[in-house]
N, C-alpha and C positions, 0 to 999 in steps of 0.2 A: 312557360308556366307549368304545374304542377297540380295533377287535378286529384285529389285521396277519393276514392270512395269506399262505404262500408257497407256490407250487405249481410244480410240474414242473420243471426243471433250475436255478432257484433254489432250489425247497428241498433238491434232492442238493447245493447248494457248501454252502448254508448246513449243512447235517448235515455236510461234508467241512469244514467249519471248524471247528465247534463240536468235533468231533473231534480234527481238530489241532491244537485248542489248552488239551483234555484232556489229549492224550499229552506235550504240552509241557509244565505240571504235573506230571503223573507222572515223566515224567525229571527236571525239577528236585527233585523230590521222592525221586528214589531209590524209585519206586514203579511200579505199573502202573496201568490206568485204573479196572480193579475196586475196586481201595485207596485211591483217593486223597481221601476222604472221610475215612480213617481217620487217614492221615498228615497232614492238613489239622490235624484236631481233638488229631494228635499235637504240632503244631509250633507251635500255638495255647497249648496246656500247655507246654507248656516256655515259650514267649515270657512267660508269665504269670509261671513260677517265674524266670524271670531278672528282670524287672520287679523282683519283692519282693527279689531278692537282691540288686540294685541299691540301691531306696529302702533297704534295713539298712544297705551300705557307707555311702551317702550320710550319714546319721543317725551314723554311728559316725566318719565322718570329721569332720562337723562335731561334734562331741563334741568329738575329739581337738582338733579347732582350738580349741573353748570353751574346753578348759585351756591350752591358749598364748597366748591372750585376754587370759583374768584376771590375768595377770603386766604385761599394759600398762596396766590399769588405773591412772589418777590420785585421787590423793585428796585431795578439795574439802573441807574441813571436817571430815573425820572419815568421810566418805563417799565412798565408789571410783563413778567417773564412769568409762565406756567406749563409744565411739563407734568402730564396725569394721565393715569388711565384710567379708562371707565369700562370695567368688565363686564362682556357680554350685548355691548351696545354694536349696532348696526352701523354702515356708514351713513344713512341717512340720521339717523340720531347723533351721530360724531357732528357731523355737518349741524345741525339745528342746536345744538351745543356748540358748535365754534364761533357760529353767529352770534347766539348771545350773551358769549362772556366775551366779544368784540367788543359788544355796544355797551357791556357792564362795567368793561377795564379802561372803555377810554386807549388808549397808545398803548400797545402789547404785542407780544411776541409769544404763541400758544402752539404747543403737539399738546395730542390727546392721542394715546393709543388706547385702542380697546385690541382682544381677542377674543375669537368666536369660533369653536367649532375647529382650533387649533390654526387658526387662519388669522394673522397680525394684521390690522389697519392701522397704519400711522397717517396723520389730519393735521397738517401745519398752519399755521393763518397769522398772518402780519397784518397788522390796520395799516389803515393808506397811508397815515402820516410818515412812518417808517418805512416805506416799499423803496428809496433811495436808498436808507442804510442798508435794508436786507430784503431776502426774496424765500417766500416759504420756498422754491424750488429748489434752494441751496439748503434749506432746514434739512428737506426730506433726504435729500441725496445725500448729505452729509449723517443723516440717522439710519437710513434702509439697510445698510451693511449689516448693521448688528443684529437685521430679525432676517437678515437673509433675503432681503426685497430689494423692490427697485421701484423708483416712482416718479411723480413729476407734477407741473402744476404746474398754474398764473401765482403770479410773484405775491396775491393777496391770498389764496388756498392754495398747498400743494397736499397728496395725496400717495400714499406706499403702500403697497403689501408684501407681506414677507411670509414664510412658514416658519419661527423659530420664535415662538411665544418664550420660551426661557430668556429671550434677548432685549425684551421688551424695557426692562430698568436700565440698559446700560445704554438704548439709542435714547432713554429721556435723559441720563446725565450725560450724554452726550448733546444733545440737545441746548440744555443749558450751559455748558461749557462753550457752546457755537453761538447761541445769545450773548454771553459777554463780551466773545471777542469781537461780534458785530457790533457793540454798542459801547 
């Protein structure tokens, strides 16, 4: 271990600093130096409460997108085929968006890519009826190439990440190209 100590007219600037850069906190904070422990742990909670009020817009906006979605849906066979992205959605929102354009489309075969932060998630989902003919696990592995990913899944979600957002349009007509031939 390693012990610094400071003494004599170094340790008066070092306390003269440490000080003014307490009271400098405090002013930002609309505080004093006795409170600023208080207003820290205040501004901490609230960053927190915004956070969740954020992830709920997010989740609720990709909702709204899933039902303007399901209307581009194509139908291969008797079956709705949809390959979209939704930019800037999270995988938890991919996910609550694959759910409910499942139960919207009835028999379908769905990627959703979003990017975030230069980072590709690709979200495959087959309904049950289908999991004979195809397996998101064969969707993803057969799209993750083209964003430079790799991924995997249960044959009803499979799940990719890639780093190459430019890639993103050609693993969904790749995509759909790989619905046809499964169906």
């Amino acid at each position: 271990r390693r012990i610094e100590a400071v003494v004599g007219q170094a340790a008066l600037n070092f306390i003269a600093q440490e000080e003014a850069t307490l009271n400098s906190i405090a002013r930002n904070l609309k505080g004093s130096a006795d409170n600023v422990g208080d207003k820290v742990d205040q501004l901490m909670a609230r960053n927190r409460q915004l956070e969740k009020e954020l992830e709920a817009l997010k989740n609720k906006l990709a909702s709204s997108a899933g039902s303007d979605l399901a209307a581009n849906a194509r139908d291969i066979n008797g079956v709705k085929v949809l390959a979209a992205k939704l930019d800037g959605a999270d995988v938890p929102a991919l996910r609550n968006t694959m759910d409910q354009l499942k139960n919207k489309l009835g028999s379908a075969l769905i990627m959703l890519a979003s990017d975030s932060d230069g980072k590709v998630t690709l979200l495959a989902g087959v309904t049950k009826d289908l999991i004979g003919k195809a397996k998101a696990g064969d969707a993803v592995k057969e799209c993750a190439p083209y964003v430079d990913g790799r991924g995997g899944g249960k044959p009803e979600m499979a799940q990719a990440g890639g780093q190459k957002p430019e890639g993103i349009a050609d693993a969904l007509a790749a995509f759909s190209k790989w619905a046809e031939s499964v169906l």
